[in-house]
LOPATOR-86542 format. One record per atom (N, C-alpha, C): residue number from 0; residue in three letters; atom name; x, y, z. Coordinates in steps of 0.05 Angstrom, whole numbers, plus 32768, in hexadecimal, padded with zeros to 4 digits. Layout:
BEGIN
<r num="NUM" residuo="ALA" atomo="CA" px="X" py="Y" pz="Z"/>
...
***
This chain:
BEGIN
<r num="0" residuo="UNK" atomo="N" px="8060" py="7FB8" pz="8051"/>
<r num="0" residuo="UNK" atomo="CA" px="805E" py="7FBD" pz="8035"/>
<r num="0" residuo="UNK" atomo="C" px="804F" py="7FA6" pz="8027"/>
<r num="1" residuo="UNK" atomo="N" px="8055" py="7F89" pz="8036"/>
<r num="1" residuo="UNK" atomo="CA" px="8043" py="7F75" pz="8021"/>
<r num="1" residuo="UNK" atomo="C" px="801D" py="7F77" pz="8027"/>
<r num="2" residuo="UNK" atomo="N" px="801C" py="7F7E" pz="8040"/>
<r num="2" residuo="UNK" atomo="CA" px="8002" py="7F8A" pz="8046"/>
<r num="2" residuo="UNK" atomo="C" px="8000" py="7FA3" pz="8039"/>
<r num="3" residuo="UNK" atomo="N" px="8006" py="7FB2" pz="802F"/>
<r num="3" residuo="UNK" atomo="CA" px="7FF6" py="7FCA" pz="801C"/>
<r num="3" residuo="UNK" atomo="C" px="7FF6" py="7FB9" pz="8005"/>
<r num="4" residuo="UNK" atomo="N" px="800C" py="7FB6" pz="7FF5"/>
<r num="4" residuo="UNK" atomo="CA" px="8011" py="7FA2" pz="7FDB"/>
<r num="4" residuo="UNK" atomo="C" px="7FEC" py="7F98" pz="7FD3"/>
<r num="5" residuo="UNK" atomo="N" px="7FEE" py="7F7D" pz="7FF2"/>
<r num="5" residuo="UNK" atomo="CA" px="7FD2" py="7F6B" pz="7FEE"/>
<r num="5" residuo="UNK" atomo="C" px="7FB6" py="7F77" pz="7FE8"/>
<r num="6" residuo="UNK" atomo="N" px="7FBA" py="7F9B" pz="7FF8"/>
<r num="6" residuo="UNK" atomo="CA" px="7FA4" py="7FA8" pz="8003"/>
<r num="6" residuo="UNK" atomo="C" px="7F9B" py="7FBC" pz="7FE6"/>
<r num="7" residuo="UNK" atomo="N" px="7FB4" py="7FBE" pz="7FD9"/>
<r num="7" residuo="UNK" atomo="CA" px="7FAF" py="7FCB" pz="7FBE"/>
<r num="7" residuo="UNK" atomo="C" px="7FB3" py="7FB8" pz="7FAC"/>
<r num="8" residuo="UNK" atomo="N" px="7FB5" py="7F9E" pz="7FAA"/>
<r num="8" residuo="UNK" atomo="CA" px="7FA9" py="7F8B" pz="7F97"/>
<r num="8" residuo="UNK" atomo="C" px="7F8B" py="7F88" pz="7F9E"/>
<r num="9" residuo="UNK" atomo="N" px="7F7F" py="7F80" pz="7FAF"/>
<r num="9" residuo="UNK" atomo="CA" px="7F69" py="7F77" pz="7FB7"/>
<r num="9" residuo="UNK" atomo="C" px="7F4D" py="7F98" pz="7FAE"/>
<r num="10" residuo="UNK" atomo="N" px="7F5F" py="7FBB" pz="7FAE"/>
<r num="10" residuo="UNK" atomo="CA" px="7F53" py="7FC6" pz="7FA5"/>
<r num="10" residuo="UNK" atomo="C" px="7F50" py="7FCA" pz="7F88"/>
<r num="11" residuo="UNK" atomo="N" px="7F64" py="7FCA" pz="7F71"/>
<r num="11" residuo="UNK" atomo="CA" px="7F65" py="7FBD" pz="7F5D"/>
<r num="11" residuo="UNK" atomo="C" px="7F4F" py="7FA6" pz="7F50"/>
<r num="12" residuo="UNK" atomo="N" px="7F4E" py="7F9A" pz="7F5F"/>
<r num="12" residuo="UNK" atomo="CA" px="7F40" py="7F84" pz="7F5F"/>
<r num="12" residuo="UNK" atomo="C" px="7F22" py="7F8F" pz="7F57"/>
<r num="13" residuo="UNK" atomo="N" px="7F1D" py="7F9A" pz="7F6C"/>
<r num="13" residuo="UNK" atomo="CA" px="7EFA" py="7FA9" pz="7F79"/>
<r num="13" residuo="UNK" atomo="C" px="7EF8" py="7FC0" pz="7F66"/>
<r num="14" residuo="UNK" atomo="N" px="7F08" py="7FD3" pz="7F5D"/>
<r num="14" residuo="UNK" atomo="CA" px="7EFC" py="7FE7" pz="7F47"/>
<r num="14" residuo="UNK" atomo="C" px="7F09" py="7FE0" pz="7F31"/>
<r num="15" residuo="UNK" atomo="N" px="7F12" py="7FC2" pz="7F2A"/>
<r num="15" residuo="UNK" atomo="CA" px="7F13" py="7FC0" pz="7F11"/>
<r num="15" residuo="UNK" atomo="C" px="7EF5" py="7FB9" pz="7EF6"/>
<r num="16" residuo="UNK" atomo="N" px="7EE6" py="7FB4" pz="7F05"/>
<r num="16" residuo="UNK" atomo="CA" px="7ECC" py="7FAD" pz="7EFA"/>
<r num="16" residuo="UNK" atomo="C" px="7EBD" py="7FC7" pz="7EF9"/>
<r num="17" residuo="UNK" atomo="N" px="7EBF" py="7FD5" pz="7F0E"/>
<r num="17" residuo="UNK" atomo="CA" px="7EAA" py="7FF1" pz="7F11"/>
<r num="17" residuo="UNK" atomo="C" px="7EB2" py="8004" pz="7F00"/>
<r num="18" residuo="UNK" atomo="N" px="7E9A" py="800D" pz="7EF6"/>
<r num="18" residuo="UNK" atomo="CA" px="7EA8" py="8029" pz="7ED9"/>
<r num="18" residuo="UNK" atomo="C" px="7EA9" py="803C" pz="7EE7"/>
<r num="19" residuo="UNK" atomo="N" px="7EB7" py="8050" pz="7ED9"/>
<r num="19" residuo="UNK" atomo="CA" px="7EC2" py="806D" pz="7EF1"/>
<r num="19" residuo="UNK" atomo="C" px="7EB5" py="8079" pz="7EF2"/>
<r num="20" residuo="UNK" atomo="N" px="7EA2" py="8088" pz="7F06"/>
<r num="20" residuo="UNK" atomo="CA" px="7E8F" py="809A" pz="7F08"/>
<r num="20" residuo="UNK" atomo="C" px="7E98" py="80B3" pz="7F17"/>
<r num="21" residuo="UNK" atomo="N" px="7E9D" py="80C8" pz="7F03"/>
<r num="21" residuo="UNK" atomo="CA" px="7EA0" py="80DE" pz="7F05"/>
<r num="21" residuo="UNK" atomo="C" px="7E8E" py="80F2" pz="7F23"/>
<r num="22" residuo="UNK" atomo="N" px="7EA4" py="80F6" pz="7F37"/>
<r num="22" residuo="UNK" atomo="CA" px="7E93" py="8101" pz="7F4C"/>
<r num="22" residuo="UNK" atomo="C" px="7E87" py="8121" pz="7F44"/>
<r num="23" residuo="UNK" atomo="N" px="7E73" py="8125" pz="7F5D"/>
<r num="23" residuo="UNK" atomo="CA" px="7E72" py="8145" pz="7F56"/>
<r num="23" residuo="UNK" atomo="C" px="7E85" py="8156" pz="7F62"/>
<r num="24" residuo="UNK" atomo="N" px="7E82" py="8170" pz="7F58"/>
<r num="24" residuo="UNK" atomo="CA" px="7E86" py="817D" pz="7F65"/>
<r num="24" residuo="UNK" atomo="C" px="7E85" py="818B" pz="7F83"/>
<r num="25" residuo="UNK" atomo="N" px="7E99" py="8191" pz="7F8F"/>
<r num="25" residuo="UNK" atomo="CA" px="7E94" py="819C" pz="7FAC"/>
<r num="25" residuo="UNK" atomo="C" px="7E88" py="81B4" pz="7FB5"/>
<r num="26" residuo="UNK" atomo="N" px="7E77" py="81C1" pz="7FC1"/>
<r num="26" residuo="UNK" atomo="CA" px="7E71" py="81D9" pz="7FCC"/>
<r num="26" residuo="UNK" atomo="C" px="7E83" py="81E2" pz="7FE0"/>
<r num="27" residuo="UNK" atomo="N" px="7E86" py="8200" pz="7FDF"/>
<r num="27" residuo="UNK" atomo="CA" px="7E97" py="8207" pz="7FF2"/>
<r num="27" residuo="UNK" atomo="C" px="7E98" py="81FF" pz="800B"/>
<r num="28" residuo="UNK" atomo="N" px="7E7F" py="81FC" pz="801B"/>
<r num="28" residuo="UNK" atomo="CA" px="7E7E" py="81F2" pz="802A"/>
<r num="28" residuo="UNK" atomo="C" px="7E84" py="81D2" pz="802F"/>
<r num="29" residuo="UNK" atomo="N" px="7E88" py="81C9" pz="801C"/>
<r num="29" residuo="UNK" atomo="CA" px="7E87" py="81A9" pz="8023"/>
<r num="29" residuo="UNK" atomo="C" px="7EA9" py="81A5" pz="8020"/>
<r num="30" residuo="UNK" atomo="N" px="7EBB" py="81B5" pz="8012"/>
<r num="30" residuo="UNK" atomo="CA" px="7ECC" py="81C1" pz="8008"/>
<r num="30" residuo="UNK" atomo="C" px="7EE5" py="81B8" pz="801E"/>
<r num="31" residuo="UNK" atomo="N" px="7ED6" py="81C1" pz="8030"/>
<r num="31" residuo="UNK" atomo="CA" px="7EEC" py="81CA" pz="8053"/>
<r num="31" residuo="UNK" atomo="C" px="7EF2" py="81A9" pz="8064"/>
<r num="32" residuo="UNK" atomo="N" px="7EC7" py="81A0" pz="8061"/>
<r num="32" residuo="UNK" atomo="CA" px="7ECA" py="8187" pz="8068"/>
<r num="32" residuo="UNK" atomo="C" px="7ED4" py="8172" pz="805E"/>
<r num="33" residuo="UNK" atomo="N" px="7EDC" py="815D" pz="8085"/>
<r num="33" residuo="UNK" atomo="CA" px="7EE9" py="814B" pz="8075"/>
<r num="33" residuo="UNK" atomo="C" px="7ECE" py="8131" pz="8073"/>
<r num="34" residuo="UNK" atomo="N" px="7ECE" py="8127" pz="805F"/>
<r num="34" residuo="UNK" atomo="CA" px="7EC0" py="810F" pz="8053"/>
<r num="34" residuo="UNK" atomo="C" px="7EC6" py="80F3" pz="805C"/>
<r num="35" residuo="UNK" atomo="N" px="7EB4" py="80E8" pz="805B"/>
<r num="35" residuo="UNK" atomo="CA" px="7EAD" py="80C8" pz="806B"/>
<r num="35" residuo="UNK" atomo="C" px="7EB2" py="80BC" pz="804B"/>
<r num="36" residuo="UNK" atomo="N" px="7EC7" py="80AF" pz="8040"/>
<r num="36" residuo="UNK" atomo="CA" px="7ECE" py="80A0" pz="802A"/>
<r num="36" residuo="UNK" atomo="C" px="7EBD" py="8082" pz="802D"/>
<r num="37" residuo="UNK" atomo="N" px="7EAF" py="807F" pz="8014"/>
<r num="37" residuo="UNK" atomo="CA" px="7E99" py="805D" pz="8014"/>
<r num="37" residuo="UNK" atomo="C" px="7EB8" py="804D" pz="8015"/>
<r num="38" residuo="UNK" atomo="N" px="7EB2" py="803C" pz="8016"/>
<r num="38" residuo="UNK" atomo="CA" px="7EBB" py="8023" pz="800C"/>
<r num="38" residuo="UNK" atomo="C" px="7ED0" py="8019" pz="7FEE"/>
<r num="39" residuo="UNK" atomo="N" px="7EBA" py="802A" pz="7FDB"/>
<r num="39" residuo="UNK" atomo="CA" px="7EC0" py="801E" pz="7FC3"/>
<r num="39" residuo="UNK" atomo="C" px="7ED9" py="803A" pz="7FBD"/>
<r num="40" residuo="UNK" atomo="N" px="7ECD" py="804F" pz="7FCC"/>
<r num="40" residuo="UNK" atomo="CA" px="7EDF" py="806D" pz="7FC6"/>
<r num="40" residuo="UNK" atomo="C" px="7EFB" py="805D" pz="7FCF"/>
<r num="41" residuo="UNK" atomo="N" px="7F00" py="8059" pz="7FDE"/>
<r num="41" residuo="UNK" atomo="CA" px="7F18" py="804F" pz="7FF5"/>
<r num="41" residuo="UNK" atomo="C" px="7F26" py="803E" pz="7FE1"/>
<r num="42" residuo="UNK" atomo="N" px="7F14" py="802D" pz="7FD1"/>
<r num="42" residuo="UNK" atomo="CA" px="7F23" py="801B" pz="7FBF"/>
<r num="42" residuo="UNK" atomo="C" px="7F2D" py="8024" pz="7FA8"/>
<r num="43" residuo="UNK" atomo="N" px="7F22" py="8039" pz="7FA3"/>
<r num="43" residuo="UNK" atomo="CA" px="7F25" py="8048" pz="7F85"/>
<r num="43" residuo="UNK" atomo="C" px="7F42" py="8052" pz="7F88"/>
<r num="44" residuo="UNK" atomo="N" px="7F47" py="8064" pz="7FA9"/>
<r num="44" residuo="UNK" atomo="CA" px="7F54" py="8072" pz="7FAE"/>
<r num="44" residuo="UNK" atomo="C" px="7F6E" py="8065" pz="7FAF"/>
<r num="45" residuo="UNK" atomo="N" px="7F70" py="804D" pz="7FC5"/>
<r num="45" residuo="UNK" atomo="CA" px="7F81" py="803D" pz="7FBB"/>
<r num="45" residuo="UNK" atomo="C" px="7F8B" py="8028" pz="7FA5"/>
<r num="46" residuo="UNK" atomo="N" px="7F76" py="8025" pz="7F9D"/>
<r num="46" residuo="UNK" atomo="CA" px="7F7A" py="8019" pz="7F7F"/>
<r num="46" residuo="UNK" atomo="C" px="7F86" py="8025" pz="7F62"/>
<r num="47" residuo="UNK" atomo="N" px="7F8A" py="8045" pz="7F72"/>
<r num="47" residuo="UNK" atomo="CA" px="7F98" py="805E" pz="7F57"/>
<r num="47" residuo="UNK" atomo="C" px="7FB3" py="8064" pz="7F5E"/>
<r num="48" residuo="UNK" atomo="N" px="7FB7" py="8059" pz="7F7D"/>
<r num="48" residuo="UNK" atomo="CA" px="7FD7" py="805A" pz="7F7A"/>
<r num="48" residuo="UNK" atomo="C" px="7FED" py="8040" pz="7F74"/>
<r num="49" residuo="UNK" atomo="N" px="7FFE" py="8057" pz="7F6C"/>
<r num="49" residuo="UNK" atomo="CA" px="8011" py="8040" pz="7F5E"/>
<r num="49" residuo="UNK" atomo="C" px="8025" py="8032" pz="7F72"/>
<r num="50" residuo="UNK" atomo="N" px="802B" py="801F" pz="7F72"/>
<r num="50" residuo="UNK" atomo="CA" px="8041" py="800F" pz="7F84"/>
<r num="50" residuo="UNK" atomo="C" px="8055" py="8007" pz="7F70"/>
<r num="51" residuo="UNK" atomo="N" px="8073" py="800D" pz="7F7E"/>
<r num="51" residuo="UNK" atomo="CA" px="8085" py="800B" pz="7F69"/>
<r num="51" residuo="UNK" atomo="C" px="808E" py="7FEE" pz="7F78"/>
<r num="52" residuo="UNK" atomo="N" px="808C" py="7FE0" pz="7F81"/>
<r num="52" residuo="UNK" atomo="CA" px="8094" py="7FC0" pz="7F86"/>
<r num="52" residuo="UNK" atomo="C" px="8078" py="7FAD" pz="7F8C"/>
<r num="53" residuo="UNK" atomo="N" px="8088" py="7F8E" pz="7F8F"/>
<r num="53" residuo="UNK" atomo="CA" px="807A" py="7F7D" pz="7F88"/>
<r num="53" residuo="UNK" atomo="C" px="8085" py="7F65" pz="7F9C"/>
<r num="54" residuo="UNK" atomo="N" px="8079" py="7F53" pz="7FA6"/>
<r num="54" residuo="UNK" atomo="CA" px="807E" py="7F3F" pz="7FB3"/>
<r num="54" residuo="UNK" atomo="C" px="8096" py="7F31" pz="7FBA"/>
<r num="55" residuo="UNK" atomo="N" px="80A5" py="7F31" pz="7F9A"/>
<r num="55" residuo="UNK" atomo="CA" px="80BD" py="7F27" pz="7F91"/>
<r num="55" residuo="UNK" atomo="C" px="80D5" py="7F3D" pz="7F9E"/>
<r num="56" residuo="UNK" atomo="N" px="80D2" py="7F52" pz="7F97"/>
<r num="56" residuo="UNK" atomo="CA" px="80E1" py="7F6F" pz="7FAE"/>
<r num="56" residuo="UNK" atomo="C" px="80E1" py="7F6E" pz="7FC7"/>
<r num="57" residuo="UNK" atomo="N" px="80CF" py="7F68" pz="7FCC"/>
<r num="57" residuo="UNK" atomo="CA" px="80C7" py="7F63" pz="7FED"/>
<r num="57" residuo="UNK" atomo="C" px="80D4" py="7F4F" pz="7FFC"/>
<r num="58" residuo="UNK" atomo="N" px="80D4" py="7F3A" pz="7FEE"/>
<r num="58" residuo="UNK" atomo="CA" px="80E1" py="7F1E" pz="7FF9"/>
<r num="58" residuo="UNK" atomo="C" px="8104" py="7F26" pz="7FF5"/>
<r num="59" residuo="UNK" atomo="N" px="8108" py="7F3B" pz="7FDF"/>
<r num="59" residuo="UNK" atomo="CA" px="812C" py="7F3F" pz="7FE1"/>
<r num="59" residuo="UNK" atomo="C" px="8129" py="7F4A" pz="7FEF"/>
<r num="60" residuo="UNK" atomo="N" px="8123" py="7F5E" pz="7FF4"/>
<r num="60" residuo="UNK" atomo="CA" px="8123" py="7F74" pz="8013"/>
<r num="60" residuo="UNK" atomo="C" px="8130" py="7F62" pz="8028"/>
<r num="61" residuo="UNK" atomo="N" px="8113" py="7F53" pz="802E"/>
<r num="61" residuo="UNK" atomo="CA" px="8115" py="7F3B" pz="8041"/>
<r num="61" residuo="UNK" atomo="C" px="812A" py="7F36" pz="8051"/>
<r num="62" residuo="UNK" atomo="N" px="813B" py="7F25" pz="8038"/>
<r num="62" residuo="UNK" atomo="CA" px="814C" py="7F0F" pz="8030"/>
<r num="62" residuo="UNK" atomo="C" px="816A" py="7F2B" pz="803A"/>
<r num="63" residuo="UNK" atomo="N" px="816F" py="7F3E" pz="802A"/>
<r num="63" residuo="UNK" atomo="CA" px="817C" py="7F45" pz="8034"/>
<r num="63" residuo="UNK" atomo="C" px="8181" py="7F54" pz="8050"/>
<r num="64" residuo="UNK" atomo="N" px="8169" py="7F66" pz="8059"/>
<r num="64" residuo="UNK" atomo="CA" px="816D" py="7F6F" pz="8079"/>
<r num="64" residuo="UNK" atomo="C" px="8178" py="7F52" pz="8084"/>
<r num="65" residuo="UNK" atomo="N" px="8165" py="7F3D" pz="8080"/>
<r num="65" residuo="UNK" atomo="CA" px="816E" py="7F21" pz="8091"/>
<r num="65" residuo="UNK" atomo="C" px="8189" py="7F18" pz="8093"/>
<r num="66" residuo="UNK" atomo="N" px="8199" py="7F20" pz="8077"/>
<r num="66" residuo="UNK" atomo="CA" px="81B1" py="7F1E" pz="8078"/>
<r num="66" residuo="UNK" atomo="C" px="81CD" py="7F27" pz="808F"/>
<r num="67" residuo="UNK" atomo="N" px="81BE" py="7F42" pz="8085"/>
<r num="67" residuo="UNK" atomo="CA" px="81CA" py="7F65" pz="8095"/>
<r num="67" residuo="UNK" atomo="C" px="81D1" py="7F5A" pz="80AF"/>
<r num="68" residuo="UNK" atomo="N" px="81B5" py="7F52" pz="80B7"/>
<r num="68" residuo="UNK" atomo="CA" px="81B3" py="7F52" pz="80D8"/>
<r num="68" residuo="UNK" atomo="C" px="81C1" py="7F3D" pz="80E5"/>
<r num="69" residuo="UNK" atomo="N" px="81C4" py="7F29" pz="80CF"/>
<r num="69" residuo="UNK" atomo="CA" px="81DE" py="7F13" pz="80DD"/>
<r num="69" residuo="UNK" atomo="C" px="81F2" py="7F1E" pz="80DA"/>
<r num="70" residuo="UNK" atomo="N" px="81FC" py="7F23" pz="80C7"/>
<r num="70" residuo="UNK" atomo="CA" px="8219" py="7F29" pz="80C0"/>
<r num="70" residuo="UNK" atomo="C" px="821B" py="7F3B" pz="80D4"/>
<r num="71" residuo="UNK" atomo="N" px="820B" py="7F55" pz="80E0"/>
<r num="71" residuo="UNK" atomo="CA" px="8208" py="7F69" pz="80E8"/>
<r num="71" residuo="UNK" atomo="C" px="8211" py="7F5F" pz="8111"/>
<r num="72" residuo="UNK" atomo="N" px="8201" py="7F44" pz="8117"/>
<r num="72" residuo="UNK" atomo="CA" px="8200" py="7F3E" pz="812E"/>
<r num="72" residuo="UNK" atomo="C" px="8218" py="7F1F" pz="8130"/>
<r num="73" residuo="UNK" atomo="N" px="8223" py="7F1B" pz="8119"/>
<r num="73" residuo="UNK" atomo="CA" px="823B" py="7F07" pz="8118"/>
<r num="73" residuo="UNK" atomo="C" px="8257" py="7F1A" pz="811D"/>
<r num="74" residuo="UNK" atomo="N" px="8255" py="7F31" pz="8110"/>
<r num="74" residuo="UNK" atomo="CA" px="826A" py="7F3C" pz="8112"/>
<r num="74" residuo="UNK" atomo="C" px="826A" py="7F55" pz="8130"/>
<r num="75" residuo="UNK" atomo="N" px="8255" py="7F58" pz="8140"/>
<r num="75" residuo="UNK" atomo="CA" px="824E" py="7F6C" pz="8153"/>
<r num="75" residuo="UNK" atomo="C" px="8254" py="7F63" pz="816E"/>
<r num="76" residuo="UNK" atomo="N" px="824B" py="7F49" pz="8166"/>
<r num="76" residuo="UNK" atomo="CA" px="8246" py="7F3C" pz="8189"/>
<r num="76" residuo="UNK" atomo="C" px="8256" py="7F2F" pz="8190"/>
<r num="77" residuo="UNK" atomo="N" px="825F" py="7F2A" pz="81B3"/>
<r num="77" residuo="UNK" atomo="CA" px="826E" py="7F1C" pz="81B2"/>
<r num="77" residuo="UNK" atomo="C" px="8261" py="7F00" pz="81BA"/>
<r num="78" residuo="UNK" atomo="N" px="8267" py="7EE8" pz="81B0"/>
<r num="78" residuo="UNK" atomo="CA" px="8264" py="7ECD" pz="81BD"/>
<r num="78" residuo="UNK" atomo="C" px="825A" py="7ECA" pz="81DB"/>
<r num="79" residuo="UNK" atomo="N" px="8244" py="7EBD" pz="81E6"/>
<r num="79" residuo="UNK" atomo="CA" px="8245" py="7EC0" pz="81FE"/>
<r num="79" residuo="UNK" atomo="C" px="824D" py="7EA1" pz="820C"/>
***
């Protein structure tokens, strides 16, 4: 998750300067196919979705699985 996070900041980044340029339209035929996305498309594309957390979420996540798994392997195992 902190690698997409970085990967959709860094697209943000890249089409925040570029003005929106309205694509064309498809032909039926082109319709079916699938498309080789540029670069900047890829960034647009991820740069329009929304992420509902942030760095600070991530690190509680963290913090608590890390928790879990002791308490989880303090109370499971036996002493060797």
């Amino acid at each position: 998750l902190e690698e997409e996070f970085n990967k959709w900041c860094a697209a943000k980044e890249t089409i925040s300067g570029i003005p929106d340029i309205k694509s064309r339209r498809l032909t039926r035929k082109e319709k079916g196919k699938k498309t080789v996305l540029t670069p900047l498309e890829k960034a647009k594309k991820l740069g329009s979705k929304e992420i509902k957390y942030d760095p600070a979420l991530l690190q509680r996540y963290r913090k608590a699985l890390d928790c879990s798994v002791k308490i989880a392997t303090q109370r499971n195992c036996q002493p060797i």
